[in-house]
C-alpha positions in Angstrom: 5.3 275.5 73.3 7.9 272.5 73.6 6.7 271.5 70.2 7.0 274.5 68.8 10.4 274.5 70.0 13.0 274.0 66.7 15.0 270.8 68.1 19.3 271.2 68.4 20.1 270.1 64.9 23.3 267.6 65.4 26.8 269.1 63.6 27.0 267.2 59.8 31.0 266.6 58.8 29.6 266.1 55.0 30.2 269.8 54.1 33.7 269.9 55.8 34.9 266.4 54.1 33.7 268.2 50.9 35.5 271.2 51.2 38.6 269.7 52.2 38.5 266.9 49.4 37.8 270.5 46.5 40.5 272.0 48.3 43.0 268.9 47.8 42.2 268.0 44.1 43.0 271.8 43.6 46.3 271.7 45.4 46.9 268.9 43.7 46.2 270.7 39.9 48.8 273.5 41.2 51.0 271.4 42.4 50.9 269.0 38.4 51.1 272.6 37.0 53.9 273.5 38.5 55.7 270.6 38.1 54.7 270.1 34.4 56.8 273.6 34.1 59.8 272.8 35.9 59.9 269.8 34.1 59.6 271.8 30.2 62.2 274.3 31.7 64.3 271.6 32.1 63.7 270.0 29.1 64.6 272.9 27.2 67.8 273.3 29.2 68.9 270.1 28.4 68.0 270.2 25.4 68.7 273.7 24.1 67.2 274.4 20.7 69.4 276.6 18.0 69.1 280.0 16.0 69.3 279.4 12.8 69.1 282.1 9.8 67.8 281.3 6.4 69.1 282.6 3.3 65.4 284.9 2.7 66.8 286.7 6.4 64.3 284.6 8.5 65.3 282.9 11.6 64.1 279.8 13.2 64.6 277.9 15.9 65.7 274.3 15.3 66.2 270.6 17.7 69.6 269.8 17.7 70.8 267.0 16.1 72.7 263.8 17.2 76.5 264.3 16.7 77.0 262.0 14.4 73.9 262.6 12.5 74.9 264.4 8.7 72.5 265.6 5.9 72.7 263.4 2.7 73.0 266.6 0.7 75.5 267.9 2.6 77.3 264.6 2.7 77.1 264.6 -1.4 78.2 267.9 -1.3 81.4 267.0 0.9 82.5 264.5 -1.2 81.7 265.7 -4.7 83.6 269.0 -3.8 86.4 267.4 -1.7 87.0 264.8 -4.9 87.2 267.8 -6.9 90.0 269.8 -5.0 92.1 266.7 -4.8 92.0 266.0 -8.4 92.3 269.1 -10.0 95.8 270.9 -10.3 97.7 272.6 -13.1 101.4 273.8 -13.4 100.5 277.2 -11.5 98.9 274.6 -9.0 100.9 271.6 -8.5 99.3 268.1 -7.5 101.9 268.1 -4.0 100.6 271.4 -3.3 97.1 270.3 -3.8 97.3 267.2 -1.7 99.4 269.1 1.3 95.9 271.0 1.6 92.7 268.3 0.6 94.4 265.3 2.7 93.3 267.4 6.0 89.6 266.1 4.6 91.4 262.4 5.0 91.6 260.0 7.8 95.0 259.5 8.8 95.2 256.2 8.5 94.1 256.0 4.7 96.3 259.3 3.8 99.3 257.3 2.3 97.1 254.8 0.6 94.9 256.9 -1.2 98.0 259.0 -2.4 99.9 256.1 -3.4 96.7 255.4 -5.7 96.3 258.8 -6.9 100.5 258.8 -8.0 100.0 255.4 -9.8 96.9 256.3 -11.5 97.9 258.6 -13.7 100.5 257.8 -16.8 103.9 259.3 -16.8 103.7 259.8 -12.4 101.8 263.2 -13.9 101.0 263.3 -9.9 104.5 264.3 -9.5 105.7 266.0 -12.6 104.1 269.0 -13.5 107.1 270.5 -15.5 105.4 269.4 -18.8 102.4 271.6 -18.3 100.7 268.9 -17.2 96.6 269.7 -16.3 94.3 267.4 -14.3 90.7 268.2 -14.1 88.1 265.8 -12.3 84.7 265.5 -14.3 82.0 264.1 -11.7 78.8 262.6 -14.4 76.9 261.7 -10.6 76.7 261.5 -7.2 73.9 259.1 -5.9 72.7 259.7 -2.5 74.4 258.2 0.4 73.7 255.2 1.8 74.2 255.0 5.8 76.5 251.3 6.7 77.0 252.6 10.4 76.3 255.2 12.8 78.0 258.4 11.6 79.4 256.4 8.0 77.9 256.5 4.6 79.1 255.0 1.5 78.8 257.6 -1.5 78.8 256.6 -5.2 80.7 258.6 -7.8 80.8 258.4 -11.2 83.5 260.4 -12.9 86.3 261.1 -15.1 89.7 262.5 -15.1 90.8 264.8 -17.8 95.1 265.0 -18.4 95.8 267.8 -20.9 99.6 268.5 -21.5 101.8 270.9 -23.8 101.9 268.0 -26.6 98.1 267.0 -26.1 95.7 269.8 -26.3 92.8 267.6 -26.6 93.6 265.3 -23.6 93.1 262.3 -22.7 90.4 260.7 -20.1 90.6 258.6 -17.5 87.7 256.6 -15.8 87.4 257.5 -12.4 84.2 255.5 -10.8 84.4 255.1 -7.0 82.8 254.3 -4.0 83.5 256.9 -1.0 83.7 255.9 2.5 83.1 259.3 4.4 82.2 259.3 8.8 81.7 262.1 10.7 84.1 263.1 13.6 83.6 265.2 16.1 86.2 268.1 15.4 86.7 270.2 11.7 90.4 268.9 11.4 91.3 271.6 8.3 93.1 274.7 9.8 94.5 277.9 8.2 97.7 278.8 8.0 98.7 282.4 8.5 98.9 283.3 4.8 96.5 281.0 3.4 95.9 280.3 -0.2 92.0 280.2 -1.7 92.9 276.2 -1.6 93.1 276.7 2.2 89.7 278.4 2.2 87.8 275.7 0.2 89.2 272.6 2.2 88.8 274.7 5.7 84.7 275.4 4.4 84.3 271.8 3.4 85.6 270.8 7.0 83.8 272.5 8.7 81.1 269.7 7.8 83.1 267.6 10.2 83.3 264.6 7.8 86.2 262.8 6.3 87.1 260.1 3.7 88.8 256.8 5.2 88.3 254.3 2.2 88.1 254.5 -1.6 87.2 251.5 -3.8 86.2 250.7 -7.1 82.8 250.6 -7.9 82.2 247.3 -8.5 83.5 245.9 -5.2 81.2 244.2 -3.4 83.0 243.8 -0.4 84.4 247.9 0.4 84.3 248.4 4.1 86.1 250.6 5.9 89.4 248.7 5.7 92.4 250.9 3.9 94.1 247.6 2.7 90.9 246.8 0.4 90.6 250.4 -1.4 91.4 250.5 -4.8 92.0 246.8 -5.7 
C-alpha cells in the first residue's frame, strides 16, 4: 500500500516564471502603444497640418511649410505681375501714383535706387511728366524659373520691353527692358490698404500677401548681381 501511495510532488516555479515573463512583455506592448500615441499626438501638435480648399471645392489637408520656403510659380508670378504694376501708367494713371503703391512690394533700402533707374530710363523724364499723354506699358517675352542663391532669395530672369506711346507718336517707341530680379521672402505682407483704396491698392495688397519683395535689379548680363543696391542697374 506504501507503494501505491502517489509521492508529494515538489512545487515547480517554471509555470510562475512563465506567466510573469507573458504578463511583462504584454505590459510592455501597452505601455510602447501608448506611448507611440502620445508621441503622434504630439507630433501633430507641434506640427499642425493646414485646411486647404482647391479650386474643384475639395479640401485637403497639407504639412506646413518652412517660412521662408516660396513656390517657383508663385515666385514668377510675384515678379512678372509686380514688374508689370510698376511699369505700366498712363495720364489717367500717373507713374508717381503708380510707384506710391508698387514700392510697398520693395525693400526699403533699394526703394530710391530702383526709382532713380526707372526716372532715368525713360527719354524726356516721361517718369515724371505725364502732361503730354504720355503711356508706358511693360511687355514681359519670359520669365525663367527661379533659381534659389540663399535661404528664402531667388534670382528671377525677365525678358521684356517697354512700350512709350505719346500724343505725337501713336506707334511708340520700345525700350529693352532685360533684368535679373532679386526677390526674398519676409516674414510679414508689408502692402496695406488705405481707407479708400484704388484697384492699384488691391493688386499690390494681393501680390503681398505672397510675402516676398524685390531688393536688387541688374542687367542681365551681370555676372556678379548680389544682393547689393549699389550694383543694380550698372
Amino acid at each position: 500500500m506504501q507503494l501505491l501511495k502517489p509521492e508529494n510532488k515538489k512545487n515547480s516555479p517554471l509555470p510562475l516564471l512563465v506567466v510573469g515573463t507573458f504578463g511583462l512583455h504584454l505590459f510592455t506592448l501597452l505601455l510602447l502603444i501608448f506611448h507611440g500615441s502620445m508621441l503622434q499626438q504630439l507630433s501633430r501638435q507641434l506640427t499642425p497640418q493646414s485646411l486647404v480648399q482647391l479650386v474643384d471645392g475639395r479640401t485637403i489637408t497639407v504639412d506646413p511649410q518652412p517660412n521662408l520656403k516660396r513656390q517657383p510659380e508663385a515666385i514668377r508670378r510675384f515678379v512678372g505681375e509686380t514688374m508689370s504694376l510698376m511699369l505700366t501708367w498712363s495720364q489717367q494713371q500717373p507713374p508717381t501714383q503708380v510707384w506710391e503703391i508698387t514700392s510697398q512690394l520693395v525693400a526699403d533700402d533699394f526703394k530710391q535706387k530702383l526709382k532713380s533707374e526707372l526716372t532715368n530710363l525713360n527719354p524726356d523724364n516721361q517718369f515724371e511728366n505725364v502732361n503730354r499723354g504720355t503711356e508706358n506699358v511693360l511687355v514681359i517675352q519670359k520669365i525663367y524659373q527661379p533659381t534659389e542663391i540663399g535661404d528664402g532669395k531667388w534670382k528671377v530672369e525677365m525678358f521684356a520691353n517697354q512700350l512709350l506711346f505719346s500724343s505725337y507718336d501713336k506707334l511708340g517707341k520700345s525700350i529693352s527692358f532685360n533684368k535679373q530680379i532679386l526677390v526674398r521672402a519676409i516674414d510679414e505682407p508689408a502692402t496695406s490698404l488705405p481707407n479708400a483704396p484704388l484697384p492699384l491698392h488691391f493688386a499690390a495688397y494681393r501680390l503681398g500677401e505672397a510675402r516676398l519683395e524685390i531688393y536688387n535689379v541688374c542687367e542681365i548680363k551681370d555676372k556678379n548681381c548680389s544682393g547689393n543696391p549699389n550694383q543694380a542697374l550698372p
